[in-house]
C-alpha positions as CSV (number, residue, x, y, z in Angstrom):
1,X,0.0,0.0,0.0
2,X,1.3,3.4,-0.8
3,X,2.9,5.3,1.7
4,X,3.2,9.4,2.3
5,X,6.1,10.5,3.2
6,X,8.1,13.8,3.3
7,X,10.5,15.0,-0.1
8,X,12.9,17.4,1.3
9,X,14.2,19.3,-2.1
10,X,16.4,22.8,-3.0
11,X,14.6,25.6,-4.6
12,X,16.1,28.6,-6.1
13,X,15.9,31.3,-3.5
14,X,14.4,34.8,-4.9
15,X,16.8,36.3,-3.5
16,X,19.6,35.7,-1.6
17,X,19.5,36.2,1.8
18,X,21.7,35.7,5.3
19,X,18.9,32.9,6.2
20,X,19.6,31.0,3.1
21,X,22.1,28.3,2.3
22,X,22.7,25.7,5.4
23,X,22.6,21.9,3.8
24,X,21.4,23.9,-0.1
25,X,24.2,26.4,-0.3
26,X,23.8,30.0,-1.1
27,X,21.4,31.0,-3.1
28,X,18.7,28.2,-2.5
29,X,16.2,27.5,0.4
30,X,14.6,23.9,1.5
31,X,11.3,23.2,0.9
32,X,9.6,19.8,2.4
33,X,6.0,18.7,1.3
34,X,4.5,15.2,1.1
35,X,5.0,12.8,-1.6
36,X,3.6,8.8,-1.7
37,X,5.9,6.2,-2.2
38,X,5.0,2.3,-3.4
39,X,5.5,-0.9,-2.8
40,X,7.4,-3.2,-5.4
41,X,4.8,-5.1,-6.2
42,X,3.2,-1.5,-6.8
43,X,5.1,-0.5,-9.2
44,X,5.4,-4.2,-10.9
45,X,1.8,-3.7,-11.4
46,X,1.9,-0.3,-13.2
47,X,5.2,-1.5,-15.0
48,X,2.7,-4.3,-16.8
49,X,0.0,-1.7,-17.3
50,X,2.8,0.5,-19.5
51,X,3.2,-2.1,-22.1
52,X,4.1,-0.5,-25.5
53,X,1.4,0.2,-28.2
54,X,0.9,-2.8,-30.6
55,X,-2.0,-2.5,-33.2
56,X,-2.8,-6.4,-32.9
57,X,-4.2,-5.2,-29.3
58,X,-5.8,-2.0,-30.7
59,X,-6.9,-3.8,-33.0
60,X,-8.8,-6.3,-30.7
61,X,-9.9,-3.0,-28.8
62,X,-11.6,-1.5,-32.0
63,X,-13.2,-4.7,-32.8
64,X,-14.8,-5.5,-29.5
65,X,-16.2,-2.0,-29.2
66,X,-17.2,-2.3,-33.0
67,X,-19.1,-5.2,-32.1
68,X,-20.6,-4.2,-29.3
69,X,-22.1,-1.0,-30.4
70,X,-23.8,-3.1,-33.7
71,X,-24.9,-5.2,-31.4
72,X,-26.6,-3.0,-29.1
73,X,-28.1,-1.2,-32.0
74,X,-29.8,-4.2,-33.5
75,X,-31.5,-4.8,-29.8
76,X,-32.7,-1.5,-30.0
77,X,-34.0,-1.4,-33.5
78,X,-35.4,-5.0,-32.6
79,X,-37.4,-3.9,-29.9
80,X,-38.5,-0.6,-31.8
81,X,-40.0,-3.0,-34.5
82,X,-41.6,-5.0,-31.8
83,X,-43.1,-2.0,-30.4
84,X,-44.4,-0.9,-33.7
85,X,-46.0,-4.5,-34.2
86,X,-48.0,-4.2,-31.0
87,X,-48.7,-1.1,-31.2
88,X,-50.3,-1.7,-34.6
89,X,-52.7,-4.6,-33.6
């Protein structure tokens, strides 16, 4: 489970002042703010979910939602002429 923890990084200071410096140098102030961190099985997961574009895949992609819409089209237009039979008689 990810994890928040604190990123301590050096910014550019504005301008340079006597308070500045310490573990940045001159010039440069810390800033801290919260950042999550993940697991290894975490980032195994996303590492599989990147997998590089192949048009065999986007191909499968197309063709399911191809078929799917036709599909739900016909039910509709099915049940529109079913309608229309009733309604008739």
């Amino acid at each position: 489970m990810a994890q928040q923890e604190q990123l301590i990084k050096c910014i550019p200071a504005p301008r340079a002042t006597a308070e500045q410096g310490g573990a940045c140098g001159a010039g440069f102030f810390i800033q801290r703010g919260p950042i999550w961190t993940m697991t290894v099985n975490e980032a195994d997961a996303l590492t599989l979910a990147s997998r590089p574009f192949t048009p065999a895949v986007a191909g499968q992609y197309f063709g399911f939602a191809f078929v799917t819409t036709i599909s739900i089209w016909a039910l509709a237009y099915g049940a529109g002429q079913l309608y229309s039979f009733i309604r008739k008689n």
